[in-house]
C-alpha positions as YAML, in Angstrom:
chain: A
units: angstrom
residues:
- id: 1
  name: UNK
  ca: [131.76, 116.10, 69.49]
- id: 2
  name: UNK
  ca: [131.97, 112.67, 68.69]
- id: 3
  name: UNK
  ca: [135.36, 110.86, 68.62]
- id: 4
  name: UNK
  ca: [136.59, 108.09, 67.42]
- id: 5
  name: UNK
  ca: [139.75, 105.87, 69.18]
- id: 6
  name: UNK
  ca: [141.20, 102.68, 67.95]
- id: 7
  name: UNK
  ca: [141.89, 100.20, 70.69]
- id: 8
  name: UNK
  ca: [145.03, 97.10, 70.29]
- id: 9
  name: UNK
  ca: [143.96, 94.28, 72.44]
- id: 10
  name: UNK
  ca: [144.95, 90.57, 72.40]
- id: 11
  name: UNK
  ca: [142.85, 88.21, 70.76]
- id: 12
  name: UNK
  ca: [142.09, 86.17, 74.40]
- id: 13
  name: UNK
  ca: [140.89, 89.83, 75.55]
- id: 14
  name: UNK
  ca: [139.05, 91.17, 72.75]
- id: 15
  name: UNK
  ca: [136.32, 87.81, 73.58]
- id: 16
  name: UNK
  ca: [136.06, 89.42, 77.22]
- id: 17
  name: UNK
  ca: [134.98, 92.99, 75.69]
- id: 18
  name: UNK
  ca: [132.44, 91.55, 73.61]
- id: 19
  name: UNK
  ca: [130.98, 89.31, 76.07]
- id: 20
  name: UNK
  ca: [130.96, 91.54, 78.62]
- id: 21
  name: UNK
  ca: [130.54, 94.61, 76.71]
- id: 22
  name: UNK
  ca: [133.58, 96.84, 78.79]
- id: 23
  name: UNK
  ca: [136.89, 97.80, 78.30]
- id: 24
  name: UNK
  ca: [139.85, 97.81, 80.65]
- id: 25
  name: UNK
  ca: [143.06, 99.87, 80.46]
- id: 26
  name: UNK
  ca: [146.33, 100.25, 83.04]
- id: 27
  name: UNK
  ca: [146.56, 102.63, 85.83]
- id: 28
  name: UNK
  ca: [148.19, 105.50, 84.52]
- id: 29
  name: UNK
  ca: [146.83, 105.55, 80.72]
- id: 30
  name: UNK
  ca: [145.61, 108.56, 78.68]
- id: 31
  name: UNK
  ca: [142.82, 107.18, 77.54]
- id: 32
  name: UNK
  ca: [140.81, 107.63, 80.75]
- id: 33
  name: UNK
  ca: [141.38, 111.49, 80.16]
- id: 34
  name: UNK
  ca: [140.73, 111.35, 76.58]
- id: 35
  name: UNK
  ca: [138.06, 108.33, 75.60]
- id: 36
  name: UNK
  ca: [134.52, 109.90, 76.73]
- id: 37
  name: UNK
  ca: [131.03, 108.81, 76.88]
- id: 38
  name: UNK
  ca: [129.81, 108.98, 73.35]
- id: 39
  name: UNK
  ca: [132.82, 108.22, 71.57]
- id: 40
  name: UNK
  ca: [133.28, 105.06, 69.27]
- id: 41
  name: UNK
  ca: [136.35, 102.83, 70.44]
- id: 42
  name: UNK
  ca: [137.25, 100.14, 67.35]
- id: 43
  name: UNK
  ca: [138.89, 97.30, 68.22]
- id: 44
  name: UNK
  ca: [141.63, 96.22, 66.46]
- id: 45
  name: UNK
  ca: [143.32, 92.43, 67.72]
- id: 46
  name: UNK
  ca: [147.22, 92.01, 67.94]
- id: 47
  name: UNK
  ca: [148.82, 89.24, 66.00]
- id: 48
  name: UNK
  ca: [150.66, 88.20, 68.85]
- id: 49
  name: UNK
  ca: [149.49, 84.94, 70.68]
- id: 50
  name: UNK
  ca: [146.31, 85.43, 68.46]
- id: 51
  name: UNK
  ca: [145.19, 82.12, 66.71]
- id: 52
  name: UNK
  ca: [142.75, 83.20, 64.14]
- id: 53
  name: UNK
  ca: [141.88, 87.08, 64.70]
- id: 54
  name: UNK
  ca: [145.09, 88.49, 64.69]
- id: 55
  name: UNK
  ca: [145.74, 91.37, 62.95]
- id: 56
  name: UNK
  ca: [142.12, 92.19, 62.14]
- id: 57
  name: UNK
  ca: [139.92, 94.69, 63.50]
- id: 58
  name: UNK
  ca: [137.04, 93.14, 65.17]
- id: 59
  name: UNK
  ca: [134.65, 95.40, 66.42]
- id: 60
  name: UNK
  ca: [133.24, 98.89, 66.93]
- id: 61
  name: UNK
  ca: [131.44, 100.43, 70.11]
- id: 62
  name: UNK
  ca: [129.68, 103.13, 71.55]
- id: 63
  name: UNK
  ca: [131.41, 104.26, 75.02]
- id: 64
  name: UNK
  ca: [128.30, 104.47, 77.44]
- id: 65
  name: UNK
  ca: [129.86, 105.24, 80.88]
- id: 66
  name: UNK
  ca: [132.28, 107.67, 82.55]
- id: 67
  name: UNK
  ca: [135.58, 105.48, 83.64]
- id: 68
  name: UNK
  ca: [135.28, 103.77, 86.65]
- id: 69
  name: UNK
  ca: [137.72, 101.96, 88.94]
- id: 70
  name: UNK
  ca: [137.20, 98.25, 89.17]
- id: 71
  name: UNK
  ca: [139.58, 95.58, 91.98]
- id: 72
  name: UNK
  ca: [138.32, 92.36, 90.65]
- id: 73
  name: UNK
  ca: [140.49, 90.46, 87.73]
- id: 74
  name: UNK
  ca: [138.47, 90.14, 84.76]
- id: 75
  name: UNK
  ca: [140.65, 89.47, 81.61]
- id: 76
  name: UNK
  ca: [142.31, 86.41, 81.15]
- id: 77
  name: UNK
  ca: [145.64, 87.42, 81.63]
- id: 78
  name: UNK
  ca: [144.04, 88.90, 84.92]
- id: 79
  name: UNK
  ca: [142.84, 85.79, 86.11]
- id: 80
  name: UNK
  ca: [146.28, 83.91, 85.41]
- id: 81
  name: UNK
  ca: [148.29, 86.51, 87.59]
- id: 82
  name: UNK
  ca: [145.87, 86.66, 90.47]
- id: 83
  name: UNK
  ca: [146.18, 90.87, 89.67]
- id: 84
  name: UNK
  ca: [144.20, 93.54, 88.39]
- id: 85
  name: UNK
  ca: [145.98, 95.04, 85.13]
- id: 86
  name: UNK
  ca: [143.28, 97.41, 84.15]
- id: 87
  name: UNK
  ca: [141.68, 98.66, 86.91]
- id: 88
  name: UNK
  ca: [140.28, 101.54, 84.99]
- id: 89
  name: UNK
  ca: [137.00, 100.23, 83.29]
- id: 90
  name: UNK
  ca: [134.16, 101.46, 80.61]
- id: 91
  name: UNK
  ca: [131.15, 100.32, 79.10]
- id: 92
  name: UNK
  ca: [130.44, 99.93, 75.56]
- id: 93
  name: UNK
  ca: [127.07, 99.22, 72.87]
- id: 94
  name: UNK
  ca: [128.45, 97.18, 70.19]
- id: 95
  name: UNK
  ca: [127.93, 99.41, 66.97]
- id: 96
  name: UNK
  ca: [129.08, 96.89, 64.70]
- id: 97
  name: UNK
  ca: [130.96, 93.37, 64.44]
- id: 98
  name: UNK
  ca: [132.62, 91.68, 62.29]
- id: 99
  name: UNK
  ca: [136.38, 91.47, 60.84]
- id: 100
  name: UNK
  ca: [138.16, 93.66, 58.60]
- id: 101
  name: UNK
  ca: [141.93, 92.95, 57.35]
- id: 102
  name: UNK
  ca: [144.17, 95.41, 58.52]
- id: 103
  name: UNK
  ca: [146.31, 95.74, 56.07]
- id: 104
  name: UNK
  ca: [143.71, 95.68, 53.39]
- id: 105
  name: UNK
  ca: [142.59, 98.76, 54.96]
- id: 106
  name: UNK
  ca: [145.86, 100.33, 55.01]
- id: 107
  name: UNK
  ca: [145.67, 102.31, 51.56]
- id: 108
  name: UNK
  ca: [142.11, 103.87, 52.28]
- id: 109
  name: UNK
  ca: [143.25, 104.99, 55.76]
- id: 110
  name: UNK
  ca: [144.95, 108.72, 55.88]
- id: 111
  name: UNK
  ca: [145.66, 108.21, 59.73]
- id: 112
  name: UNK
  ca: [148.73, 105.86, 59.03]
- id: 113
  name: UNK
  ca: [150.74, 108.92, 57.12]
- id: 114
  name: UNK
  ca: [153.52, 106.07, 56.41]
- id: 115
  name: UNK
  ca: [152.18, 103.12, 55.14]
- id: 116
  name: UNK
  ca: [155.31, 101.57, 55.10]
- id: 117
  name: UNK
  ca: [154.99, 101.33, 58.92]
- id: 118
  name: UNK
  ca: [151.76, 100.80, 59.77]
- id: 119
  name: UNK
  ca: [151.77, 98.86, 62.65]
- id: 120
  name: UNK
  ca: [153.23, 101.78, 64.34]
- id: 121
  name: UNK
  ca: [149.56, 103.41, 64.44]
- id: 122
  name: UNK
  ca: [148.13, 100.90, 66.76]
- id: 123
  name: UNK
  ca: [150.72, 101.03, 69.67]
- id: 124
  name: UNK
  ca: [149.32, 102.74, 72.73]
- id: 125
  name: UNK
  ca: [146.29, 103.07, 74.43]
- id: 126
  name: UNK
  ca: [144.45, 104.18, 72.81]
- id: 127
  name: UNK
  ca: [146.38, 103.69, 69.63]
- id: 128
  name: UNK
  ca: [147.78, 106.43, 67.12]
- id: 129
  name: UNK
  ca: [149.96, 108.18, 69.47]
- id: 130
  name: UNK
  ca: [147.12, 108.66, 71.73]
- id: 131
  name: UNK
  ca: [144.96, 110.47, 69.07]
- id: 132
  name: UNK
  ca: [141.50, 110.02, 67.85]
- id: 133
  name: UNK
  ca: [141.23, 108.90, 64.16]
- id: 134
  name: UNK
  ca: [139.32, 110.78, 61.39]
- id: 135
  name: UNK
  ca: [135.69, 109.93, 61.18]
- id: 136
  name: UNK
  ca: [135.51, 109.16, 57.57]
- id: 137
  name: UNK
  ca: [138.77, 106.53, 58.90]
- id: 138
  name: UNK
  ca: [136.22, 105.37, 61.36]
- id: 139
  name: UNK
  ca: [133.62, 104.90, 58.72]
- id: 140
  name: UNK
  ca: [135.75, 102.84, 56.16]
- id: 141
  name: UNK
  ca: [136.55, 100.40, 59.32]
- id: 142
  name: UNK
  ca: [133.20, 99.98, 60.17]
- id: 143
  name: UNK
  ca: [131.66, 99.54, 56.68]
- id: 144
  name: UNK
  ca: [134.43, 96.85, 55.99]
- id: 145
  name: UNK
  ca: [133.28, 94.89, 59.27]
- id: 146
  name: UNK
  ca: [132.15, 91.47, 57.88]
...
């Protein structure tokens, strides 16, 4: 069964996955147990150090690979430290891009239970306290990709 993760990256990172059509997360994270081949990861990009995506989502994909370990620095933040932060790597099929305002999206979205606090949904990897989203969620995301 088909699930459906929502992924916090920074802006400078989020070009890197859709260029290169992979995602990268730290040793140690859940989502290499979780996030499977055939799962949709949606891409949502962090206001912080973002200059004009921030606080959008940006993009959803199809996961088309098992996890796999990679040594080579390929994010920008990477490259600055001369270290691999996310060694553990997948591929993706862009599904759809685009950007939708997160907090336009807010109201329609019965994953964040307290709207009042909805930035609390996208900390983690992968976000919502490690939990896949509903699919109809999923759907309103993607639809609202512009």
């Amino acid at each position: 069964m088909v699930k459906f993760w929502v992924f916090a990256v920074s802006e400078e990172n989020w070009f890197i996955i859709k260029e290169n059509r992979v995602h990268g997360v730290p040793e140690g994270s859940k989502a290499v147990e979780l996030v499977k081949p055939s799962d949709v990861a949606i891409f949502y990009v962090k206001k912080r150090g973002a200059r004009s995506l921030g606080g959008k989502f940006v993009g959803a994909f199809r996961v088309t690979s098992s996890w796999f370990r990679e040594d080579k620095p390929l994010w920008p933040d990477e490259v600055r430290e001369g270290k691999v932060k996310y060694p553990w790597r997948v591929r993706l099929e862009p599904i759809r891009l685009g950007i939708a305002d997160f907090n336009e999206l807010v109201p329609k979205l019965s994953f964040i239970g307290n709207k009042e606090r909805a930035y609390a949904y996208l900390v983690g990897t992968p976000a919502n306290l490690k939990r896949p989203i509903p699919e109809e969620d999923a759907k309103t995301i993607m639809e609202s990709l512009k």
